[in-house]
N, C-alpha and C positions, 0 to 999 in steps of 0.2 A: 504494500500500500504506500504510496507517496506522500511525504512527509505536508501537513498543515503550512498553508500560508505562513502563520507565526512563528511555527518552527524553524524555516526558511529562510526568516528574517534575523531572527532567535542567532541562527548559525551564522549568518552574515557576519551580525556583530560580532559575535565572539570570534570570529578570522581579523574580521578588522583591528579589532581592541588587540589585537594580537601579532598585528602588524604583517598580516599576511591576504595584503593586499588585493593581489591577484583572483586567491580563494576565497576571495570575500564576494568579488566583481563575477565569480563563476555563482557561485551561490544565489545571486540578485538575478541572474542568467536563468537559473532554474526556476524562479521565482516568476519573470518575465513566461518562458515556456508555459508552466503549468496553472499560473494562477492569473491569466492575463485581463480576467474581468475584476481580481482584486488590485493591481496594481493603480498605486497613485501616484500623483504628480512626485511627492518624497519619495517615492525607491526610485525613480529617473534620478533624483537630486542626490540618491545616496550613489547609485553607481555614478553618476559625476564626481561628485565629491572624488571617489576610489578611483577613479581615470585622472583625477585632477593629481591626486597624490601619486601616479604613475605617469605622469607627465605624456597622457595620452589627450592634447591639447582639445584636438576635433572630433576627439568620442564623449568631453565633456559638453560642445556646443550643441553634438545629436542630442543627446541624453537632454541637455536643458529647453532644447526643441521639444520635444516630447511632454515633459513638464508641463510647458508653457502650454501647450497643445490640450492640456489635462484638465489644466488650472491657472490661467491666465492671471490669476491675484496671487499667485505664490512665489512670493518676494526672492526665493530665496535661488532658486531657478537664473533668474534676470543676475544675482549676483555672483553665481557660477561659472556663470554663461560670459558675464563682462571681464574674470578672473581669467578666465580663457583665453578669451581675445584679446585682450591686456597680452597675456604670455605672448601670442601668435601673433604680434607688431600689430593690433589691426583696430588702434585707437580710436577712427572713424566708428568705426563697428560697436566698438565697446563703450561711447558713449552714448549711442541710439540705444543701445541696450540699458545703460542705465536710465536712461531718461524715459524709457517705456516701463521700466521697474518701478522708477518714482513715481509713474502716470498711474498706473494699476496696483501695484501691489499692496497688501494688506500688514504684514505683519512690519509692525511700529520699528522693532529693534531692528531687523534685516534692511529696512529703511535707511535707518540712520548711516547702515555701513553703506547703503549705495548714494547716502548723499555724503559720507566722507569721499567715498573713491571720486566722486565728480568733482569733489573741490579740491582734491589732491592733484586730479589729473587737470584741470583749472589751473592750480598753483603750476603745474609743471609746466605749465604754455607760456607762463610770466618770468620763469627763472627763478621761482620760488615755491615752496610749500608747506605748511602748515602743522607743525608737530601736535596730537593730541592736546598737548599742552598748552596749544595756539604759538606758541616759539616758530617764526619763520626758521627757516630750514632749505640747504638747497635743491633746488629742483630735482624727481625722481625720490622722492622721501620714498614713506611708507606703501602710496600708492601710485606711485609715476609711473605711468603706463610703458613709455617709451624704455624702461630699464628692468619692468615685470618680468621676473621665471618665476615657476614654481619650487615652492621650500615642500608645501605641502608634508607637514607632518604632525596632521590634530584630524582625529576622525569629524572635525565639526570644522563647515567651511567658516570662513574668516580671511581677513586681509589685518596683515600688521607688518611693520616694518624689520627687517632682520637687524642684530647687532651689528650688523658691519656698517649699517646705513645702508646699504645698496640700493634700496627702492624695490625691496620683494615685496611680491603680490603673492602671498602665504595662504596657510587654511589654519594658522597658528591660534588667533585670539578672539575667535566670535566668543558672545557671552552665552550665556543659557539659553537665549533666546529659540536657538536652532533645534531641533531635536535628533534627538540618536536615532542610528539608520533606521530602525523599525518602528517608533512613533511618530504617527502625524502629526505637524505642525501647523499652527495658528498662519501660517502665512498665506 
């Protein structure tokens, strides 16, 4: 007999939390296959997220398609999706995307990060950026697009800046906001 939706999901996390990425993104795979009238817009978000941390750039923009396609107010989608295209130089792209995020999306906190990354990538068009702190800082901070790769190592998407300064577009520091691969999220 084939294992429950939940269980499915169940297993995901525990690959993930476990740093086994891959096995996690196979998991969401059989999840996809057999449970495909229960899938939502968050397992699209969770195999992004797990493409995002395997720096499989265009299999997080499909995955956040899909989402979007699901649940058009699921914030959190639009900030996967612009993480992406940040990575893939494609600036244009990722701010039509944040701006379609900030037009629709619902969840308050997912918001906020897609209205930091537009003021970040804002700052970076001026020569300047905006440390959480509000501290100007030089262009390509935490969110400068133009200098975005993937750190990608928090099962929960997020954008922060790496210690080096470099200007990474991370999955390191979303708040609680977001939810673990297997629960729905308010977004």
């Amino acid at each position: 007999m084939a294992s429950s939706f939940g269980a499915k999901m169940r297993r995901a996390n525990e690959l993930a939390l476990g740093g086994d990425n891959a096995a996690a993104l196979e998991q969401l795979d059989l999840v996809l296959q057999h449970h495909a009238g229960d899938v939502t817009a968050s397992v699209h978000c969770n195999r992004a997220t797990l493409s995002l941390r395997m720096d499989l750039k265009r299999r997080v923009v499909k995955e956040c398609n899909a989402a979007i396609a699901l649940d058009p107010a699921y914030a959190r989608a639009y900030l996967l999706k612009a993480i992406a295209l940040c990575n893939l130089k494609k600036g244009k792209s990722a701010r039509k995307v944040i701006q379609e995020g900030l037009e629709r999306g619902t969840d308050l906190d997912v918001l906020f990060l897609l209205q930091g990354l537009k003021e970040e990538m804002d700052g970076a068009d001026k020569g300047v950026s905006a440390s959480a702190s509000g501290a100007q800082q030089p262009a390509g901070g935490a969110f400068g697009c133009g200098a975005a790769h993937l750190l990608g190592s928090a099962a929960s998407p997020s954008v922060s800046s790496d210690a080096g300064g470099g200007g990474r577009v991370t999955l390191d520091a979303l708040s609680a906001s977001t939810s673990s691969p297997s629960s729905p999220s308010s977004s």
